[in-house]
GULUMBA-385360 format. One record per residue (C-alpha): residue in one letter; x, y, z. Coordinates in steps of 0.5 Angstrom, whole numbers, padded with zeros to 4 digits. Example, Ala and Ser with C-alpha at 12.3 -4.5 7.8 and 13.67 -1.06 7.14 Angstrom:
2
A,0025,-0009,0016;
S,0027,-0002,0014;
REM end
This chain:
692
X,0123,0010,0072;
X,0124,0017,0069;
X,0118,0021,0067;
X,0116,0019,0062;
X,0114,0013,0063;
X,0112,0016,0070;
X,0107,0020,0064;
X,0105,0014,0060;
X,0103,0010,0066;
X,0099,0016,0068;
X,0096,0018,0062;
X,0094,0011,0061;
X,0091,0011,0068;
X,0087,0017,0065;
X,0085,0014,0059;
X,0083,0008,0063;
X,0078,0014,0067;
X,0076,0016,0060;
X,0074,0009,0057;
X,0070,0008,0063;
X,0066,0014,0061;
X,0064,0013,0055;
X,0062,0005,0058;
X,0058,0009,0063;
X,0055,0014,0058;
X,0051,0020,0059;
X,0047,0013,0064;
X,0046,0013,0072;
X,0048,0006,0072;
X,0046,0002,0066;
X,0044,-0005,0069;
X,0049,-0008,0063;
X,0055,-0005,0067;
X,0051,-0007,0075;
X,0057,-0012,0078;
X,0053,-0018,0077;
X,0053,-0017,0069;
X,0060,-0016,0069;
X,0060,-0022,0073;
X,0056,-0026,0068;
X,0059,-0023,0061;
X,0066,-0026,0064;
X,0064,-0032,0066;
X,0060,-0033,0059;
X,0067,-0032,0056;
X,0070,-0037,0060;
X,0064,-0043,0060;
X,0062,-0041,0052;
X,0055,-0043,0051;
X,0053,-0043,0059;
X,0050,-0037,0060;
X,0048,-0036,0066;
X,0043,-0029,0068;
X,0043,-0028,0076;
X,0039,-0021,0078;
X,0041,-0020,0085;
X,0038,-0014,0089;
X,0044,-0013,0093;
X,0041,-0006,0096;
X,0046,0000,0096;
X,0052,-0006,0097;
X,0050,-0005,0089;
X,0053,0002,0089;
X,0059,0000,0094;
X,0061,-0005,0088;
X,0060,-0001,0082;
X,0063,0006,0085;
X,0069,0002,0085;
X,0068,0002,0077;
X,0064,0007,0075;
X,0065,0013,0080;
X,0057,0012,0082;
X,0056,0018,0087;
X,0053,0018,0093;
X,0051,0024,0096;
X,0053,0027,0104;
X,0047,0029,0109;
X,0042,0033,0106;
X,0037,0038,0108;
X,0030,0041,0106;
X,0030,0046,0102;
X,0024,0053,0103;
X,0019,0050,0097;
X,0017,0056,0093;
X,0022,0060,0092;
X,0026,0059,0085;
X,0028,0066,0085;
X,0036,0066,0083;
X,0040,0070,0088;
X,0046,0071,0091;
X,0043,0071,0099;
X,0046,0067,0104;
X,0045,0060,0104;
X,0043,0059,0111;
X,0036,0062,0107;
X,0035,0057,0103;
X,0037,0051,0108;
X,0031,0052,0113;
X,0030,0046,0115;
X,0023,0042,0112;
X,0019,0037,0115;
X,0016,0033,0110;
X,0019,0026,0107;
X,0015,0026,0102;
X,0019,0025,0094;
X,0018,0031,0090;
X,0016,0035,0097;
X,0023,0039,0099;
X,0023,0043,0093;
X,0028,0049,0094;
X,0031,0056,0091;
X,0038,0054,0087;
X,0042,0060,0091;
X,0049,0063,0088;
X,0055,0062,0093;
X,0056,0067,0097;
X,0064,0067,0096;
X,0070,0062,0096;
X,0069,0061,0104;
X,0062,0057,0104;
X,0065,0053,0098;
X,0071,0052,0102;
X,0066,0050,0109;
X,0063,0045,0104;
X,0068,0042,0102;
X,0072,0041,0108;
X,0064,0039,0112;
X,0065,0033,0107;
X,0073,0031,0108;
X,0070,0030,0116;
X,0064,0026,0114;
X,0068,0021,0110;
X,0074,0021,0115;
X,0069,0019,0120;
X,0064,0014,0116;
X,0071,0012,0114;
X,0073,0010,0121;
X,0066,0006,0122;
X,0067,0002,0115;
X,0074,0000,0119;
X,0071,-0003,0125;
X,0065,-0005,0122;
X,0070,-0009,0116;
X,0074,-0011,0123;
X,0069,-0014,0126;
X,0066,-0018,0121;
X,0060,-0015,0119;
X,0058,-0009,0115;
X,0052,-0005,0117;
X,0048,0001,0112;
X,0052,0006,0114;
X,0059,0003,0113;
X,0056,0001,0106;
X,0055,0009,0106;
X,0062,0010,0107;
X,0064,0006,0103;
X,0061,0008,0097;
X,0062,0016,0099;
X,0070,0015,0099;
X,0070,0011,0093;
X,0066,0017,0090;
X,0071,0022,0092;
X,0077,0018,0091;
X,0075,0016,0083;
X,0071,0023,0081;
X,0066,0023,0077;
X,0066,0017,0072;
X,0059,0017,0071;
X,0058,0020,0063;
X,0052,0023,0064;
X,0048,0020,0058;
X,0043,0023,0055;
X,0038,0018,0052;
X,0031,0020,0048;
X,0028,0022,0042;
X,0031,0019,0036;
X,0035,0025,0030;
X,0034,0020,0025;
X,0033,0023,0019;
X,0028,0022,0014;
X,0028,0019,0007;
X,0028,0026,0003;
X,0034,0026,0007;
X,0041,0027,0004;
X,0045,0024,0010;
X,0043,0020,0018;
X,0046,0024,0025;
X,0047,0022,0031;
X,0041,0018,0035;
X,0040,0023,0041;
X,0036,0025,0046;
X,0032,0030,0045;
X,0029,0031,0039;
X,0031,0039,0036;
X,0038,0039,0041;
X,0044,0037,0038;
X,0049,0032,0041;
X,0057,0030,0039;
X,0058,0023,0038;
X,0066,0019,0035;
X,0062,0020,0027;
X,0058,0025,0024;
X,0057,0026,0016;
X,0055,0033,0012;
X,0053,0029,0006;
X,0060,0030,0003;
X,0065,0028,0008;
X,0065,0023,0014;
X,0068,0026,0020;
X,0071,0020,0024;
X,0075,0020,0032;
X,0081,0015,0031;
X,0085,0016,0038;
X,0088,0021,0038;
X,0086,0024,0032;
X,0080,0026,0027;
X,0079,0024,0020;
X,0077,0028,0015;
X,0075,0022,0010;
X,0072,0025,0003;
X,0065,0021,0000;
X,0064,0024,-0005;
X,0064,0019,-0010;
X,0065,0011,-0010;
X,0072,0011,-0008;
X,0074,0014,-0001;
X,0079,0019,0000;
X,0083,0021,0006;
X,0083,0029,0006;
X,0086,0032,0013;
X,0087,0030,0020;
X,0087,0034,0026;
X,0090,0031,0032;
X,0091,0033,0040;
X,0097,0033,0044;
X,0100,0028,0048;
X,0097,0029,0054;
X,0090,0030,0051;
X,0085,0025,0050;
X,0079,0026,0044;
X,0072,0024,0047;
X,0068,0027,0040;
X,0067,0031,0036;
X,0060,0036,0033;
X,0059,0038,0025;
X,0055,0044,0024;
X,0054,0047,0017;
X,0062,0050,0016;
X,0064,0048,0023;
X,0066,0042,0026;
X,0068,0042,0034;
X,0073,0037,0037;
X,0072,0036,0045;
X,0077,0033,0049;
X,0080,0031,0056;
X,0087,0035,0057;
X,0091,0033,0064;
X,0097,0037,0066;
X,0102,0034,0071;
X,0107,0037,0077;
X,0111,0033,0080;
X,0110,0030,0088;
X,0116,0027,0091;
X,0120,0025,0085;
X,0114,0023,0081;
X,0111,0026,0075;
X,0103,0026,0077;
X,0097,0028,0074;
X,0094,0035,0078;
X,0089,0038,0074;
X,0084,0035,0068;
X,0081,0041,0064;
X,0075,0040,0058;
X,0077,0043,0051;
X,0073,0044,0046;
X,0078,0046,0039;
X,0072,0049,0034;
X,0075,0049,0027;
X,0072,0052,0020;
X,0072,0047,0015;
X,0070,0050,0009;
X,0075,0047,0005;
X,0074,0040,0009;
X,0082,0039,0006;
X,0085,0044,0010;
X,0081,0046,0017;
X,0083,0052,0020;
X,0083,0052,0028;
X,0078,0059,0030;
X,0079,0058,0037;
X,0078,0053,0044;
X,0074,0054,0050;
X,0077,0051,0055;
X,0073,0049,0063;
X,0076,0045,0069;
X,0074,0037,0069;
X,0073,0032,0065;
X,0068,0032,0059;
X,0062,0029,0061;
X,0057,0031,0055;
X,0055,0036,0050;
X,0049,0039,0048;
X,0047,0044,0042;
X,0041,0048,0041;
X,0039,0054,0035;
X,0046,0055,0034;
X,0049,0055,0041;
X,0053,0050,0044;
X,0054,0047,0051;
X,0059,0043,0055;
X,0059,0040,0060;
X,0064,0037,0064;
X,0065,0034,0071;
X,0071,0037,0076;
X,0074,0033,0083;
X,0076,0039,0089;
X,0082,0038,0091;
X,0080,0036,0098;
X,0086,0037,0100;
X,0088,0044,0098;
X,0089,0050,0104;
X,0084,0056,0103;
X,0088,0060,0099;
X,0089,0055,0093;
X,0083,0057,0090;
X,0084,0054,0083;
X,0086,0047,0086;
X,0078,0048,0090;
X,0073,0052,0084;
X,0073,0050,0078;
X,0075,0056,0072;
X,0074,0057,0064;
X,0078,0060,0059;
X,0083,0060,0065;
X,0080,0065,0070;
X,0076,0062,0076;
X,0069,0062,0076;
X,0066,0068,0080;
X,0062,0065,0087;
X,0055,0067,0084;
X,0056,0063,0078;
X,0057,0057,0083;
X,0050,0054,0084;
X,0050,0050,0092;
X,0046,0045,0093;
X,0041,0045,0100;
X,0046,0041,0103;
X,0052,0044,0107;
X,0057,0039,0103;
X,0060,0038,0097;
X,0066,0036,0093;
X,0064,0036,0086;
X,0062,0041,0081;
X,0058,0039,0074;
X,0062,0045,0070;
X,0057,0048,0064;
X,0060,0053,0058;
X,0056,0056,0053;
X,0059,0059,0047;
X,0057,0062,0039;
X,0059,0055,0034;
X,0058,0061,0029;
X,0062,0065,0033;
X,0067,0062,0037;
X,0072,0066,0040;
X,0069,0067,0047;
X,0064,0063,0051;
X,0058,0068,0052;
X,0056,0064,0060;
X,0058,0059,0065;
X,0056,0056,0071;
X,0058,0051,0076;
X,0053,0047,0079;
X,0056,0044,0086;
X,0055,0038,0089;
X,0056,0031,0087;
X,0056,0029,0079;
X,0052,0025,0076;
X,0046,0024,0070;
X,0045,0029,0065;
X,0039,0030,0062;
X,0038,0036,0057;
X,0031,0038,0054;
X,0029,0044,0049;
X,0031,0049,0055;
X,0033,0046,0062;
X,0039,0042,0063;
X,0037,0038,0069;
X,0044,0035,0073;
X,0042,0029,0078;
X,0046,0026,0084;
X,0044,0020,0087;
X,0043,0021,0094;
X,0042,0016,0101;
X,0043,0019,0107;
X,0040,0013,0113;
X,0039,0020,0118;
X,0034,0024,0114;
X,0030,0017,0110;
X,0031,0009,0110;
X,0031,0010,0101;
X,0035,0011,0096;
X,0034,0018,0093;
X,0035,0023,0087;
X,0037,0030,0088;
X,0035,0034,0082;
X,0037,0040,0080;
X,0035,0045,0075;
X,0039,0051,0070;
X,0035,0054,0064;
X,0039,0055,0058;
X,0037,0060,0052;
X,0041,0063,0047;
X,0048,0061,0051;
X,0045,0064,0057;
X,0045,0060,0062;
X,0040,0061,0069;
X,0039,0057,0075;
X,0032,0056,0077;
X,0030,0050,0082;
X,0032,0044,0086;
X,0029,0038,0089;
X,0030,0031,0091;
X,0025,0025,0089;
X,0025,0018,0092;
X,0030,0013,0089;
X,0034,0012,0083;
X,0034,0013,0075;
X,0037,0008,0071;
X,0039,0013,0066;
X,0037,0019,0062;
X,0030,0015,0059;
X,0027,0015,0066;
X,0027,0022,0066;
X,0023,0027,0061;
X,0020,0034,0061;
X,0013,0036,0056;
X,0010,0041,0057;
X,0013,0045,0062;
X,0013,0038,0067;
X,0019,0033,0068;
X,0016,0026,0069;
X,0021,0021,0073;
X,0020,0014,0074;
X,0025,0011,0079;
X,0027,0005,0083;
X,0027,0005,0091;
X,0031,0001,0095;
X,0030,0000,0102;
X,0031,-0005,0108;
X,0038,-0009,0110;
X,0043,-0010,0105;
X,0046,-0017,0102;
X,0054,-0015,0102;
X,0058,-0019,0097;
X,0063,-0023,0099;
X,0070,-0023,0096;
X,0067,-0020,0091;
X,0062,-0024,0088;
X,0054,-0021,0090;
X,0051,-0025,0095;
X,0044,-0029,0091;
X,0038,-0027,0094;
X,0036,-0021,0097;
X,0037,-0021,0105;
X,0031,-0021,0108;
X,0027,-0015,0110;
X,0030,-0011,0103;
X,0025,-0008,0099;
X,0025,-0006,0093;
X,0020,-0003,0088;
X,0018,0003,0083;
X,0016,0010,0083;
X,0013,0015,0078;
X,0013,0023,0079;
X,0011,0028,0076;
X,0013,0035,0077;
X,0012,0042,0075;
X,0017,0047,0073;
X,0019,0050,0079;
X,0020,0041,0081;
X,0014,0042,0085;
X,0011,0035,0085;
X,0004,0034,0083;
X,0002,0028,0081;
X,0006,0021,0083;
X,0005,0013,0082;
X,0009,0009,0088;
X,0010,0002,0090;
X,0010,0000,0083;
X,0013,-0007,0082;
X,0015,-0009,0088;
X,0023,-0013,0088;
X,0024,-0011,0081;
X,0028,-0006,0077;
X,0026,0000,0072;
X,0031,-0003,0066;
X,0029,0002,0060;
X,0023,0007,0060;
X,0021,0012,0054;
X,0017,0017,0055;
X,0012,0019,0048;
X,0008,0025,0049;
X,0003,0024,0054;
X,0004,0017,0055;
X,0010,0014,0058;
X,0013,0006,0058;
X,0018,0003,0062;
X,0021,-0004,0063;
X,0022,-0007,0070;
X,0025,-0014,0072;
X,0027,-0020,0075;
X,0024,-0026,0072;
X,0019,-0024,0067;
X,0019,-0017,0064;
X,0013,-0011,0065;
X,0012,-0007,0061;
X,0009,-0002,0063;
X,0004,0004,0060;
X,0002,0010,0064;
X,-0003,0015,0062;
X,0001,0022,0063;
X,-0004,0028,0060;
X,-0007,0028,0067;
X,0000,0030,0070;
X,-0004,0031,0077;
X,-0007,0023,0077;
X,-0002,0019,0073;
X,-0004,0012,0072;
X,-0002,0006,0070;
X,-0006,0003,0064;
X,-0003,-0002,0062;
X,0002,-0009,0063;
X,0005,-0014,0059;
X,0009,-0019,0062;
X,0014,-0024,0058;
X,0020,-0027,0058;
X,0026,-0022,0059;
X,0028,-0015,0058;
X,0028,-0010,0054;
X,0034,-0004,0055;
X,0032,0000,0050;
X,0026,0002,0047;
X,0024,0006,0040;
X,0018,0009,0037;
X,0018,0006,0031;
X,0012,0008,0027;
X,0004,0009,0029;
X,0002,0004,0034;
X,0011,0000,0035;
X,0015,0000,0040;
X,0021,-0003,0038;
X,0026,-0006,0045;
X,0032,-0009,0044;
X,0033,-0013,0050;
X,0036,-0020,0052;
X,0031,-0026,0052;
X,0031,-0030,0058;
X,0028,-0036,0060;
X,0022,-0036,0064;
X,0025,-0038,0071;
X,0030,-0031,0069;
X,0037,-0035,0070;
X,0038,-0037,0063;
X,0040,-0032,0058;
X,0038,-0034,0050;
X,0040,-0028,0047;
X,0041,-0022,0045;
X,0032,-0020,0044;
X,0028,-0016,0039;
X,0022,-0015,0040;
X,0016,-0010,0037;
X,0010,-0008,0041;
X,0004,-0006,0038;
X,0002,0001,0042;
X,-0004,0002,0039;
X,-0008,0002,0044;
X,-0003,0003,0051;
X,-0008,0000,0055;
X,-0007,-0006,0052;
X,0000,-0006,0049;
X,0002,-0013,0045;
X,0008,-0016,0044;
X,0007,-0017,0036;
X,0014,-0020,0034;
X,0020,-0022,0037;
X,0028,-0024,0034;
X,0033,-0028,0039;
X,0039,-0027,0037;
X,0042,-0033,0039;
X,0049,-0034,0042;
X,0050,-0026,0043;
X,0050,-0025,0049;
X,0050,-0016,0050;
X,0050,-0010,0045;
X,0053,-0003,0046;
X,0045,0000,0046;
X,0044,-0002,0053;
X,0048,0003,0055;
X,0049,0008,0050;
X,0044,0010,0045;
X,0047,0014,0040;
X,0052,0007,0038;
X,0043,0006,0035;
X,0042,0006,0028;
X,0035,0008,0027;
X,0032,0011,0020;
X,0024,0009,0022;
X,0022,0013,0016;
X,0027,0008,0012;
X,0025,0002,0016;
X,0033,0001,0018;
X,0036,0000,0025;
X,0042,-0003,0026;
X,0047,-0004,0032;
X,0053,-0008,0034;
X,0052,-0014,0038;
X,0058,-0019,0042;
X,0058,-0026,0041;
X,0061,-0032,0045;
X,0064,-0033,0038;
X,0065,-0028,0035;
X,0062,-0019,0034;
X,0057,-0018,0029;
X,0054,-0012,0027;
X,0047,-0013,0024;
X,0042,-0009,0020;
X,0034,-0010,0021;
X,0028,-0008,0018;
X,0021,-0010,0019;
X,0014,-0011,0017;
X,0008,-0013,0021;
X,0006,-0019,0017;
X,0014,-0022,0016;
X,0017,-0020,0023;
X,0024,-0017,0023;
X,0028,-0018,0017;
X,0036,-0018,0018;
X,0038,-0013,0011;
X,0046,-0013,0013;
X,0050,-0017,0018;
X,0058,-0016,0017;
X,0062,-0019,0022;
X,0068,-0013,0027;
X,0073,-0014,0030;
X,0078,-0010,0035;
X,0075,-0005,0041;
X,0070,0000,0043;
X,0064,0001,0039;
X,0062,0002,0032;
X,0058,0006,0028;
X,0053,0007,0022;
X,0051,0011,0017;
X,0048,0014,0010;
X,0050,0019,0006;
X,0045,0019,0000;
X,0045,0012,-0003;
X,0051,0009,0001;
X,0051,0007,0008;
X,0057,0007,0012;
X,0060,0002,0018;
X,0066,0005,0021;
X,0070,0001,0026;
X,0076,0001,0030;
X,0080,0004,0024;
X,0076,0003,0018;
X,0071,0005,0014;
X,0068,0000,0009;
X,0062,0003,0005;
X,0055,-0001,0002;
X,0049,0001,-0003;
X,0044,0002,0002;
X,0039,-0001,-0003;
X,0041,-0008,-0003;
X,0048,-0007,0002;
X,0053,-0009,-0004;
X,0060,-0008,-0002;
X,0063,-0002,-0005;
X,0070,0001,-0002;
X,0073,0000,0004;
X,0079,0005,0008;
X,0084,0004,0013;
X,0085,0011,0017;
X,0092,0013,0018;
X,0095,0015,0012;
X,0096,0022,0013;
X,0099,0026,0018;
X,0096,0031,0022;
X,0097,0038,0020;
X,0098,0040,0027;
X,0099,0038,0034;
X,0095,0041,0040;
REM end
């Protein structure tokens, strides 16, 4: 085999990584992706129309199965950290790992202290390579004799953390930024309202900007007949995650890989996250400004007054001798990043860092600051001003539940400054879950707790083990993550599934046969309380305000046994009063059987102004892509369906009074009053100007 097909194969290896990001998205673990859905989608492709839905709690052993596909991390032994203190500072760690002595969530808030130099980083992450060499032995004899107890589990799932890096997406799920219909064109469902967010299609209103491998295609609308107007491309060793258009500018952000040869073979060494920022004033011919380059994988993006922020996730080389500093600590723009912009967790344990750039898109020449958050990688929510990196934590030495540690870094103007960190009882289902207003973060978690069912030959055990709990928690916190207001032991042997968070009132979906929704009231973030609970056949994975009093779900139906899986579920709730939230309308999307909205919001689009939203959905049969509207007396209306074909997600869009649906390679485009056919394109006529 010569190098390049060594290449090849490794930079398919990488592809594979890239694609089980986006398919775990900006999420912590979508329940569309746990090891028993997988199963299910699998073996509803093999028997058809048999379409069995089997929830299982299977406890960390989840985790173990699932840190095997998408890199869920599992944190080392933490310490409680000094509560009060927020200052950021360079002091010695060992200030900040005074030891605590409560065990109640929201309770070990401590500073977020700066390292101290590379040789406390350098402690960390050997502290870890001992930890795992040590469980490792323990899974080993555990394995050997038959059985398998929680600390094995642990191992388990810290050791294929640390061998497959952060896989995890960090998808930020939220506010909706549909436009409006005195709007020229839609954008991006986001997270946040007012933050924008990189998706594979933006529009300016005269052109569509569209990921197509490894190129962007630049496609003029500006009138009936679309034209291909420029391409940009990257390098072969480099992989486009999305893109971001703003005004005159336009950001491609991607994974590029180097390799070194080891023992003969050419293997890939180190990842780095660039982001390529082009003037496209004359959208025909885009003039490269500069790239901003950072260690890691692409993990997320986000932008705010002009200013945009990447993050990225970077694996230590755990390996790696003292003096290999760039093999251990993250860089940007090619320069190591200083110790005292490296934030270390309470613990005294690490190997991965969450890598945060910021820089000018107006002016993007240089980045105007950078910080690395070190620990363990995982979910990513940023809102108006903080970004918060999370990690999910089990530590059967300190607690017997599942946990989250938080950590805080405020953002303004490309600034960039550490301000708490904390640690909450269970874990998030994805960036839904967790929510800051008015100074206060509001999270809704599952706790998990007790023995541990493990799968056998792969396939999850079918029911719980006795003496496993699980239930749900919510917490309020202050901006220094103080913990001021809590709702605990919610929903007991259920699973948070979706949540939306609406000023001061929050809902949330768990399951297990039937589907809670659940309406907290939150203006008292001192005592929340559960108001409200509406309880039907299956589950919703993503909900939307949509217009005074609605919240629409799209789900899956499910059978009041909670086996059979119908179909693909809308539903709208009437929310006018939370206390007594109705389900007024439901659609079952027979013989479709998941969407891309379970685990990534921005393949959602919503215009509620327009009373449109669309989606792609997976059939036994065949893939459809659907449009809705909806009308209080009449129900949901289907306005659009256009049946797709190939891999990966496809996307929606208006641009004046065409709607757009871009999949795979091609772009077909509608009136948006009636959805007539006008024109379609097959990308791919027009060679890039220039290779990276």
């Amino acid at each position: 085999m010569n190098k390049n097909e060594n290449r090849n194969i490794d930079g398919r290896e990488a592809e594979m990584e890239e694609k089980l990001r986006d398919l775990t998205g900006d999420t912590q673990v979508p329940s569309s992706l746990e090891p028993e859905a997988v199963e299910k989608m699998l073996l509803e492709k093999k028997r058809e129309k048999a379409k069995k839905y089997r929830r299982r709690y299977v406890g960390i052993a989840a985790a173990v199965c699932l840190c095997l596909v998408v890199g869920v991390t599992a944190a080392v032994t933490q310490r409680a950290g000094r509560s009060g203190d927020s200052n950021l500072s360079g002091s010695a760690q060992a200030d900040a790992d005074s030891e605590g002595t409560s065990t109640t969530a929201g309770e070990r808030v401590g500073r977020i202290a700066s390292a101290e130099n590379y040789d406390q980083i350098y402690a960390s992450i050997q502290a870890v390579q001992k930890q795992q060499e040590k469980q490792a032995r323990m899974y080993s004899d555990s394995a050997t004799s038959g059985t398998m107890d929680s600390a094995a589990v642990n191992s388990a799932s810290q050791e294929s953390s640390a061998d497959t890096g952060s896989l995890g997406n960090a998808m930020s799920y939220g506010e909706s930024a549909s436009s409006s219909a005195d709007s020229v064109y839609s954008d991006t469902n986001v997270r946040e309202e007012g933050v924008g967010e990189a998706d594979m299609v933006k529009t300016d209103g005269e052109n569509l900007y569209i990921l197509n491998g490894k190129m962007v295609e630049i496609v003029g609308i500006a009138s009936d007949d679309m034209q291909e107007l420029a391409a940009i491309a990257v390098g072969e060793d480099s992989s486009i995650r999305e893109l971001y258009v703003d005004g005159s500018r336009l950001a491609v952000l991607y994974t590029r890989s180097e390799y070194a040869e080891e023992d003969g073979f050419e293997i890939r060494s180190r990842n780095y996250t660039c982001t390529d920022v082009y003037d496209i004033t004359d959208a025909s011919a885009p003039v490269k400004l500069n790239t901003i380059t950072q260690s890691g994988f692409y993990n997320t993006m986000r932008v705010k007054d002009g200013y945009v922020y990447v993050l990225s996730s970077f694996q230590a080389d755990q390996a790696a001798p003292r003096d290999d500093i760039s093999a251990y600590v993250p860089s940007v723009q090619g320069s190591t990043l200083e110790a005292d912009r490296i934030y270390m967790p309470e613990s005294q344990m690490g190997s991965e860092y969450t890598v945060i750039t910021a820089f000018s898109l107006a002016e993007p020449q240089e980045q105007t600051d950078s910080r690395a958050v070190f620990g363990s990688a995982g979910l990513c929510y940023v809102s108006g001003g903080s970004i918060y990196v999370t990690e999910a934590c089990y530590d059967e030495a300190e607690t017997d539940v599942t946990q989250t540690a938080i950590r805080k870094v405020a953002y303004h103007d490309g600034q960039l400054e550490g301000v708490a960190q904390t640690k909450v009882d269970g874990t998030l289902n994805d960036s839904f879950s967790i929510d800051e207003y008015n100074g206060y973060l509001r999270l809704v978690t599952t706790v998990e707790s007790g023995s541990i069912a493990v799968p056998i030959d792969g396939i999850s055990a079918d029911s719980t083990a006795e003496g496993d709990v699980s239930t749900n928690s919510l917490y309020v916190l202050d901006e220094a993550l103080e913990l001021t207001g809590e709702i605990t032991d919610l929903a007991k042997d259920e699973q948070v599934y979706s949540a939306r968070f609406m000023g001061d009132t929050g809902y949330f979906v768990t399951f297990r046969q039937v589907d809670p929704l659940f309406s907290v009231d939150l203006s008292n973030p001192a005592e929340p309380k559960i108001i409200g609970e509406l309880k039907i056949p299956g589950f919703s994975e993503y909900l939307h305000p949509y217009g005074e009093g609605q919240l629409l779900g799209i789900g899956m139906d499910v059978d009041e046994e909670g086996v059979t899986t119908e179909g693909v579920k809308l539903s709208m709730f009437d929310i006018s009063d939370p206390a007594n939230v109705t389900e007024a309308t439901k659609l079952v999307l027979e013989n479709m059987y998941r969407t891309d909205v379970a685990y990534n919001y921005k393949s959602v689009f919503v215009d509620v102004e327009r009373n449109l939203f669309g989606f792609r959905a997976y059939g036994s049969q065949s893939d459809v892509y659907y449009i809705f509207s909806y009308d209080a007396a009449e129900g949901f209306k289907e306005v659009f369906s256009r049946e797709v074909t190939g891999y990966g997600e496809a996307r929606g869009l208006y641009a004046g009074e065409k709607f757009y649906l871009i999949a795979g390679n091609t772009v077909e485009s509608y009136t948006l009053a009636g959805f007539e056919k006008i024109d379609d394109i097959v990308l791919g006529s027009i060679e890039p100007a220039s290779v990276e």
